[in-house]
N, C-alpha and C positions, 0 to 999 in steps of 0.2 A: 792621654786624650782629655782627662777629666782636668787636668791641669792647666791646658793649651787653653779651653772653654773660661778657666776661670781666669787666664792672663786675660782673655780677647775680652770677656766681661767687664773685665777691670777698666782697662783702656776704653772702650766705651761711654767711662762713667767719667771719668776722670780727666780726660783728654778735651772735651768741653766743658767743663769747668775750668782747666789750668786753661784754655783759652777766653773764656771769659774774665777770669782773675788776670792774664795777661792787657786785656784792653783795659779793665778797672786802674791798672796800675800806671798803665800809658798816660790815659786819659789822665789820671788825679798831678802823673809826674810834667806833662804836657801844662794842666793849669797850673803848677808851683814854677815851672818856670817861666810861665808868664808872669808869675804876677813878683818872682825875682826881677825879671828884664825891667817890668815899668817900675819897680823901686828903685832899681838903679837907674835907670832913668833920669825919674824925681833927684837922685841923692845926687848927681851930676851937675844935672839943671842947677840946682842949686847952688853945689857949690862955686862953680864959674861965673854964677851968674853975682855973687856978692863977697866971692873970696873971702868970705869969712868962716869961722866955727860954726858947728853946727849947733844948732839953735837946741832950746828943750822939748822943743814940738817936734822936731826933725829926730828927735831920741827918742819922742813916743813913737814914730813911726816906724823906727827902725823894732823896737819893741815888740809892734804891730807884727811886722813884720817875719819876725822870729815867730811869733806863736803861730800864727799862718802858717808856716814849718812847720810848727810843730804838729801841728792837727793835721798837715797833711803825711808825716811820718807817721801819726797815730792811726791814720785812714788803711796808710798803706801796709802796717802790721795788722791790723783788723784782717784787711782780703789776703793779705800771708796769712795769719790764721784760722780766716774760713777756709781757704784754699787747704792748709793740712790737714783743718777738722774733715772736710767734706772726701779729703780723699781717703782717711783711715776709717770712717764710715763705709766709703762706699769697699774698700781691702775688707772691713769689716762683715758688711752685707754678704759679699761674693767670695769669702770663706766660710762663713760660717751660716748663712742662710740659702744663696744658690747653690752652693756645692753637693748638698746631696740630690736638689734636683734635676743637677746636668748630673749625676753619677746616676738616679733614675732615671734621668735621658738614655743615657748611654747605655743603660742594661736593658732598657727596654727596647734600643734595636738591635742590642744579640739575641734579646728574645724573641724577634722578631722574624730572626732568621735561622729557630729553633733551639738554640744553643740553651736549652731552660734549665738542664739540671747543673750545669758548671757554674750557670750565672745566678742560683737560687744563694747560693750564699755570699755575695758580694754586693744584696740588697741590704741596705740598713735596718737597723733595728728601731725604728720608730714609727710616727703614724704613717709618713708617707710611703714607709719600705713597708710594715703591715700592708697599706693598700694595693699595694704594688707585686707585692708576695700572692697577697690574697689574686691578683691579677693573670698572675703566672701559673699558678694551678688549674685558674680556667680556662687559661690558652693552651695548657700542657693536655688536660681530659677534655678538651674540644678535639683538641687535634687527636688524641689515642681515638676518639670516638669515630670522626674520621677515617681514619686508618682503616680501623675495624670495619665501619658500613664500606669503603670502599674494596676492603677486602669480600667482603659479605657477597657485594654486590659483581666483584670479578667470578666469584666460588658460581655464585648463583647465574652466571651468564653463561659458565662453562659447564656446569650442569644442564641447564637449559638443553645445549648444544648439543651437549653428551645423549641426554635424554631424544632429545630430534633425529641426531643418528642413529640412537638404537631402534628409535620405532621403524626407521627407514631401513637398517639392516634386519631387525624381524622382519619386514614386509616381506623380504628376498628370501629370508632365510626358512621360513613358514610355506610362500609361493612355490619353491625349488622342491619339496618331497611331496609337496600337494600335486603340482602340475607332473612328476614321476608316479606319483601314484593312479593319475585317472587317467595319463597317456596308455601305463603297461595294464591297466584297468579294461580299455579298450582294444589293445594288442590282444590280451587272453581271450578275450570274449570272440575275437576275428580271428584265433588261431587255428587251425585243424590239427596241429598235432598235438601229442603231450609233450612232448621235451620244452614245445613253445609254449604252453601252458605253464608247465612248471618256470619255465625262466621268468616270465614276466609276474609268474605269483612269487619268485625269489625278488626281484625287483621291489614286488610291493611290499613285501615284509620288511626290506632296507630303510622304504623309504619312511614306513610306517615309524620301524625304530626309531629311525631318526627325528622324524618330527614328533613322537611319543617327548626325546630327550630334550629337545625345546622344550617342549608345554613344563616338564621338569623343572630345567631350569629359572623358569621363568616363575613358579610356582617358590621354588626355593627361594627367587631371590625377592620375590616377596613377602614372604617370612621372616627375612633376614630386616626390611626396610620394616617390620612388624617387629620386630625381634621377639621372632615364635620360634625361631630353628633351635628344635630341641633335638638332643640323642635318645637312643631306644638302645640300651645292653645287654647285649647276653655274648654268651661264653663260645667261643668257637677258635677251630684248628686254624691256627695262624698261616700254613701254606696253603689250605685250601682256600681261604680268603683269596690266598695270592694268586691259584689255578686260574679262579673265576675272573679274578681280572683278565688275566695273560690270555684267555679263552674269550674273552669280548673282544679286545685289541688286535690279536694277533692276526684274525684273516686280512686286517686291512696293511698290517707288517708283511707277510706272504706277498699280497698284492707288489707292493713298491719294492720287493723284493730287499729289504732290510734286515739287519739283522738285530737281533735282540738277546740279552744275556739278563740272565738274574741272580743275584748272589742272595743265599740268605745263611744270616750268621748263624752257627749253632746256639751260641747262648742264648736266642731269643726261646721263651718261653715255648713248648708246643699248643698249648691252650692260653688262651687271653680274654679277656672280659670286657668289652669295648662294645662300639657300635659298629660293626663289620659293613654295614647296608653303605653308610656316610663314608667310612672308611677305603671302601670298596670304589665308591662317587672318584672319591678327591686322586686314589692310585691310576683309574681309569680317564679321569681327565689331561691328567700330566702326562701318560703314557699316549693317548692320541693324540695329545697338543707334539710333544717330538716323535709322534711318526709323521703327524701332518706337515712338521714346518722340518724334515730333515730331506734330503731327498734321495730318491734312488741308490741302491746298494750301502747306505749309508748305518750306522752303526747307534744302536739304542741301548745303554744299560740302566736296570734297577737292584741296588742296592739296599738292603735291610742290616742293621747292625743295634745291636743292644748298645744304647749310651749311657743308663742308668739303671741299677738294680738294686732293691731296696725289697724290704721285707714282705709285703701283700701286694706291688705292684711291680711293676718298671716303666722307661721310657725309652721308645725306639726310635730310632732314627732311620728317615727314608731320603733316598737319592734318586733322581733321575735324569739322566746325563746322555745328549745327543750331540753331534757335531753336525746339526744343520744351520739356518740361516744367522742363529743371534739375536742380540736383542742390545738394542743401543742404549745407553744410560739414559737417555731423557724418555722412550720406552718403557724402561724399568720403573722410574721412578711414577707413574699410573698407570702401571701392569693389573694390580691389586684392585685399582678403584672400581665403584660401582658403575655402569653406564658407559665406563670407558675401557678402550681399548690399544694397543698399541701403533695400531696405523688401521684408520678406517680400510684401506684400500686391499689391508693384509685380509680383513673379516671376508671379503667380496673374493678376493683368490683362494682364500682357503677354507672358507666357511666356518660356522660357530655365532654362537650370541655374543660370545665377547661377556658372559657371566659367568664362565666357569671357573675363574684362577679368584673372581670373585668370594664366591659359594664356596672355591674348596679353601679358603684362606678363613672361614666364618667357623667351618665345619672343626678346620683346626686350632682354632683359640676354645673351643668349646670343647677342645679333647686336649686341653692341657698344652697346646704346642704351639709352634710359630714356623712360618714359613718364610724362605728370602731365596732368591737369585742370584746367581753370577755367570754374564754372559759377556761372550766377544763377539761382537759380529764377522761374521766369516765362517769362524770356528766353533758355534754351537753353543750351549745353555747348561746349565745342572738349578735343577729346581731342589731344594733341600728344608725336609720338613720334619719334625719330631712329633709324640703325641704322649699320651699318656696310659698305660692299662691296667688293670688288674692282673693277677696272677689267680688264677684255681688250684684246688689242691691237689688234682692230680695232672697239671702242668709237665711233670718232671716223667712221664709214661715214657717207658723205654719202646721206641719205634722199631727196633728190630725184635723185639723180643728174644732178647739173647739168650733165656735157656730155653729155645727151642731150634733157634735160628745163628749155627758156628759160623762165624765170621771167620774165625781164626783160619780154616781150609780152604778158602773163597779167593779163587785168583780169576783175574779178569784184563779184559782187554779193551781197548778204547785206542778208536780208528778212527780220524779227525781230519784233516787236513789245517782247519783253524787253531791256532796254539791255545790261546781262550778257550776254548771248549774242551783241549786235552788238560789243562788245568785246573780245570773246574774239574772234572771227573776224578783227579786226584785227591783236591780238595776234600769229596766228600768222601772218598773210599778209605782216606787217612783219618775221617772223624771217625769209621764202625772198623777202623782196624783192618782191612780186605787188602789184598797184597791185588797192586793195579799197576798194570801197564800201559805205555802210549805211543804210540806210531803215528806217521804223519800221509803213509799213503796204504795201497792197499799191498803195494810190491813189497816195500817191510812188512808187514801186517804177515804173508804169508811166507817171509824168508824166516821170521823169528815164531812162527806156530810150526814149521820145521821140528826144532829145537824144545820149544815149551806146548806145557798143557793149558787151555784156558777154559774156565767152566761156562764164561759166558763170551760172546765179543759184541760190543757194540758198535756198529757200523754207521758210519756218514752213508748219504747216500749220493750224494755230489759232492766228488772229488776229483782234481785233475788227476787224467791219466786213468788207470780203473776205477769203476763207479764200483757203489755198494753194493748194487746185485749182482753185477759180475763176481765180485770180491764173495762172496758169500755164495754162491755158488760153486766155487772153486774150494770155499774152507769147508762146506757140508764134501764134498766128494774128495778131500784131504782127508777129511775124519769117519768117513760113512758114517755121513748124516747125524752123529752121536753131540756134535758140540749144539751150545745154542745161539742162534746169530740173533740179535737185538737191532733192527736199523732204527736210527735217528734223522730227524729231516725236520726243517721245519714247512716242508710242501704237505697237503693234503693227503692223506694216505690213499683216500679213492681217488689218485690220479697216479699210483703204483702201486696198486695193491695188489691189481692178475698178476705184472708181471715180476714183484717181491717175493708173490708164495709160491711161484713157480720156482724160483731161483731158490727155495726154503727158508726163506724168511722167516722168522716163528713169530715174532712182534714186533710193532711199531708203537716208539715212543716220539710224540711230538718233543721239537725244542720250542722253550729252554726247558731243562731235565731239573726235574726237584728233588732233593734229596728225599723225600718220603714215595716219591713215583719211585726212584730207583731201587728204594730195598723194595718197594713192593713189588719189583719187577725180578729180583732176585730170588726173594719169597716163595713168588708162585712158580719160578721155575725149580726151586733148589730145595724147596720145602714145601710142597704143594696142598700139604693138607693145612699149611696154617696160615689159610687167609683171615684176614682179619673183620673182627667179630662185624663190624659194621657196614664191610660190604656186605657180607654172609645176610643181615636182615634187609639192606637194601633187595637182594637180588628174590626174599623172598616175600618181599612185598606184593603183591597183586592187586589192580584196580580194577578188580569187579566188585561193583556193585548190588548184583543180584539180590532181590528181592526185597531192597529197598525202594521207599517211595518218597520224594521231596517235591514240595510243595512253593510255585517260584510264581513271586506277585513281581512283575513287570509291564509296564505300559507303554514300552516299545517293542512293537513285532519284531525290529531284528534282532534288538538287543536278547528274543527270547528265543528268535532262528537261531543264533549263536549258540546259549547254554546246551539250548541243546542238542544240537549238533556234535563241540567240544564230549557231552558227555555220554553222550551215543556208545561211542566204543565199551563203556565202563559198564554197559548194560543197568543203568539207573533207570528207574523210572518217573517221569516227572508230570506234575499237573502243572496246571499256568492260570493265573488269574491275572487280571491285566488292571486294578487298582486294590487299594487298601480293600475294601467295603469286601469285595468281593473275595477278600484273601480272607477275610476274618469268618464269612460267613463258610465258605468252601471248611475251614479248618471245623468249625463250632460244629457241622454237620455228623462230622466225619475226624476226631479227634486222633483216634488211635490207627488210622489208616497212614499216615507222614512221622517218617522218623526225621526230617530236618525242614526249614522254611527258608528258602532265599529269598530277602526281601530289600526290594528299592524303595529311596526314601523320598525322591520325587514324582508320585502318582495324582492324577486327579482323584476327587471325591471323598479321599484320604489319604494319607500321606502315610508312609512307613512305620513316623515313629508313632503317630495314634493308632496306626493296626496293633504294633506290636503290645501297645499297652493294651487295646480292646483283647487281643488274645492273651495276656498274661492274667486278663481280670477274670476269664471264662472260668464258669464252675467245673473244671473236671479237673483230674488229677493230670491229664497231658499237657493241660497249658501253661502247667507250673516249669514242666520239664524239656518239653521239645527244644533242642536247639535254634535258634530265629539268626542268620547270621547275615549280616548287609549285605547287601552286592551294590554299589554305588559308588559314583564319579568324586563324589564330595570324600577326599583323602586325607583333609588335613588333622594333625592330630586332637582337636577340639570336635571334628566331626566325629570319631573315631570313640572320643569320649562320649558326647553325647549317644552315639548307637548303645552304649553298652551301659549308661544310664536309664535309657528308655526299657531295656527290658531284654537286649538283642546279645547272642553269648561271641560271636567274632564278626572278623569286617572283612571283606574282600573289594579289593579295588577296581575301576575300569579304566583302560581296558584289562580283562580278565587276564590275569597269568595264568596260564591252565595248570602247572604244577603247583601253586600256592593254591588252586582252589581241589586240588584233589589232595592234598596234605591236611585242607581243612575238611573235609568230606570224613578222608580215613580218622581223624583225631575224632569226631562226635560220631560217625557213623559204627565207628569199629568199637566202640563202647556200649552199644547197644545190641552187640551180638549174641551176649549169652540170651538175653531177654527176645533178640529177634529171633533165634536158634529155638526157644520155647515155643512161641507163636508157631513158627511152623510147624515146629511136632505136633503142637495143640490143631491146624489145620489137616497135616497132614493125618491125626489121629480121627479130625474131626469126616472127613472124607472117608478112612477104611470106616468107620460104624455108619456114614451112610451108607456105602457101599453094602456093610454087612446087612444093613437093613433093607437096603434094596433086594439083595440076593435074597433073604429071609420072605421077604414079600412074594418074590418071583416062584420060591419053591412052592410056598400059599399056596399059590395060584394053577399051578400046574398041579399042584394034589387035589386042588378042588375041583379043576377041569378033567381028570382023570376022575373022579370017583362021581 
């Protein structure tokens, strides 16, 4: 290209000049032959006209004449060599001065049409390619710059958008258990009986949950857009963890009548050091997100498996795997994001903020792990997430306690109709060693108890052909009543439970069956006295409160209709002050009367945390001590901090979990029993020497009235 520019250059130049050097040459050759013609002419004339020689003047002219030649032969090499000077000038010019500026031509409209980093080196190295270089960098970070605001500004419309949606599906999503809760609100209140009573208070409980789980989420993913979401660890039983979940999820599995399986590996630690609460969040979300989106009769598994172990820790890996609707790749790929969702249209059919896969994706980089997807549509999803944990030192707690509890004698049976479920039972019975069998109806079940003994049977309870009661009725009057029948189901037990323990049912184990549920279930039949130490204190817990008194600063009536209502049963006794001023002054009165202070942090006249300091400053020895434990809306964990800077020894959140606030009741109230145990002997001692002194008085008086 740059060649063709310098040929067309050249011709340009040159091409009127060889045509004016062409007419210079005409012309000059046009006058020498004129002024030949009229010499010959003359030379003619003459001679015919005198026939004679030519004369000396006729040889000066001829003379004349030559040199006139010759100066015009001199003219005519002159414009031949201006003509070659002017054209290796101008060859000269347009090689070696235009050339690099048609090769910056030229590169500046590849540049033009982006091509900058191919054409950055085929600028020359001089002032003009400098300038030109220098040119190209500012087109090249115009343009990056560009990109980026136009990126910027696509990110930022589609947020926007995201953002407009979500407030539009809150609306719905907020509206929907508000308008359930003040419909069945008015249903109870017009109901005459109790069973309609109780349903529509079942109703509002749902609904309340449910919209509790918004405000949650929405709380959380506010933190996350703060980047506050921190974990809280402590140490806990890794299938109980998992109960808790399965026991949130599962009525709504019963419902759609789905089924649900869970596998957990053995090697996973039994004790783990983690945030169970988040933990709990992220297994609970995934496991309704595929009951929601699976449909009827359709099949749910969760999966746990040790992927790493290592000396004070490991890392687990979690499955959870449905074969309902799918999830398309353009789906997937802003599954994660914040504000957004996989199909508006899915949030409005099946409900949810569209914040959850959010939050639990935040929860899990912040516990060491990573979460991703693989789904087909049609055919269902597996959501797959890792995490990270501690290990405790006594992780490795032998669950059956084998020198009390022989495995080795232990035969058992397991009555299924589902293959999965008879495989799983083998699974665990091959980790404690237990000699197990499996049958797939009830008909085998009682041709092969014929033949063998079994100490326990596990029974389905829906199966084609004989159901589990029947079957277990027939094996209690096989055995006179001596075996133990076990039904499994995953329906509610109080919707067979008359007609189970008629049939002699001795227990019911919800599915799915955990390997720690099962020896427990073995345990208490096959070795009865060795329950284990931590139900043992659970079952001997008690929440009476008797003759304690706690002292509750709140400045909503109902908010205080509630506590104490809630703690009515516990037989507590409580005072109420309905702002700070009044909490501080009630206390300062009457020190030693309150073994605890629930107190709210937003009061008129005074607010929480100035009470709490006004009473930590009072001169007595109780205000140093008394427990002061928040009860307040404000959860987040800087609230939480600040209560316990201000003076205040825990925190209780609202709305109230009632088991969280009687766990905090027994932890500071039950420490003060030897000391409340004194008080009352000191009362009760202080009462008989009235008493004595009354009767002492009374006898006085009767001897004086006698004598």
């Amino acid at each position: 290209m740059i060649k063709n520019a310098r040929l067309t250059t050249l011709a340009k130049i040159i091409i009127p000049i060889f045509l004016v050097s062409v007419v210079v040459i005409i012309m000059n050759f046009a006058l020498y032959q004129s002024a030949i013609e009229e010499e010959n002419t003359f030379l003619n004339t003459t001679i015919e006209s005198f026939g004679v020689t030519l004369a000396p003047h006729v040889t000066l002219k001829l003379a004349d004449v030559q040199a006139r030649s010759a100066t015009l032969y001199i003219r005519l090499a002159f414009v031949i060599g201006a003509f070659v000077t002017i054209a290796l000038l101008s060859l000269f010019i347009v090689t070696y001065k235009l050339a690099p500026i048609r090769k910056l031509v030229s590169v500046a409209a590849e540049l033009s049409k982006g091509n900058i980093e191919e054409n950055l080196l085929k600028i020359p190295n001089d002032e003009l390619g400098d300038l030109t270089r220098e040119l190209a960098y500012k087109i090249k970070a115009t343009e990056e710059n560009l990109s980026v605001l136009e990126y910027a500004l696509e990110r930022a419309n589609a947020a926007s958008k995201a953002k407009g949606d979500f407030l539009s599906n809150m609306s719905h999503e907020i509206r929907t258990p508000m308008n359930a809760i003040i419909g069945m609100t008015n249903i109870a209140k017009s109901a005459h009986s109790i069973e309609r009573k109780d349903y529509a208070l079942g109703r509002i409980e749902d609904a309340s949950n449910h919209l509790l789980s918004i405000i949650n989420d929405i709380l959380d993913m506010s933190k996350i857009e703060a980047n506050k979401l921190e974990l809280h660890k402590e140490t806990f039983v890794f299938e109980d963890m998992l109960k808790k979940v399965i026991n949130i999820i599962n009525f709504r599995i019963v419902e759609k009548r789905q089924k649900l399986t869970v596998y957990v590996d053995d090697k996973i630690p039994r004790l783990i050091t983690a945030d169970d609460q988040r933990l709990s969040q992220v297994l609970t979300n995934l496991l309704s997100n595929a009951g929601k989106f699976t449909p009827e009769n359709g099949t749910i598994s969760l999966n746990t498996k040790l992927s790493e172990d290592y000396e004070h820790g490991c890392e687990i890996q979690f499955s959870v795997t449905d074969n309902g609707v799918g999830i398309s790749a353009e789906q997937q790929a802003k599954l994660f994001n914040p504000f957004e969702q996989a199909e508006s249209s899915t949030t409005r059919k099946y409900g949810g903020t569209g914040l959850g896969l959010t939050i639990a994706k935040r929860i899990i980089q912040l516990m060491g792990g990573e979460i991703s997807v693989s789904s087909v549509i049609g055919e269902g999803s597996t959501f797959t997430f890792t995490i990270r944990a501690e290990k405790t030192a006594d992780s490795e707690k032998d669950l059956l306690q084998k020198d009390k509890l022989d495995t080795n004698n232990i035969r058992i049976l397991i009555i299924d109709d589902d293959e999965d479920i008879r495989e799983y039972f083998v699974d665990i019975a091959m980790r404690f060693n237990i000699a197990c069998d499996t049958v797939a109806s009830g008909e085998e079940a009682l041709e092969l108890m014929k033949r063998e003994k079994y100490d326990i049977s596990f029974v389905d309870w829906k199966m084609p052909g004989m159901d589990g009661i029947e079957l277990t009725r027939r094996i209690k009057e096989m055995d006179n009543d001596k075996s133990v029948a076990i039904m499994i189901s995953t329906a509610e037990w109080q919707d067979i439970a008359e007609e189970a323990k008629g049939a002699g049912v001795d227990k019911f184990l919800p599915k799915p069956i955990f390997p720690s549920t099962f020896i427990e279930c073995l345990s208490q039949y096959l070795c009865v006295d060795l329950l284990d130490e931590e139900s043992k204190n659970k079952t001997e817990k008690i929440d009476h409160f008797e003759g304690y008194r706690v002292l509750l600063a709140e400045d909503v009536d109902i908010n205080r209709e509630i506590v104490m209502a809630l703690l009515e049963p516990t037989l507590l006794e409580i005072d109420c002050a309905e702002n700070g001023v009044e909490a501080v002054r009630m206390f300062s009165e009457a020190p030693e009367k309150y073994n605890a202070i629930f107190m709210d942090l937003q009061m008129p006249e005074m607010d929480g945390f100035d009470a709490t300091r006004n009473i930590r400053a009072l001169d007595n020895a109780a205000s140093k001590t008394i427990p002061i434990i928040a009860m307040t809306a404000n959860v987040f964990k800087e609230d939480v901090e600040s209560c316990l800077a201000a003076g205040m020894n825990d925190h209780i959140g609202k709305p109230l979990d009632f088991d969280l606030v009687l766990q905090i009741l027994r932890r500071h109230l039950y420490q003060q029993r030897p000391a409340k145990e004194r008080r009352k002997n000191e009362r009760r001692q202080s009462k008989s020497d009235r008493r004595r002194g009354a009767d002492r008085r009374e006898r006085d008086r009767r001897h004086n009235t006698s004598t």
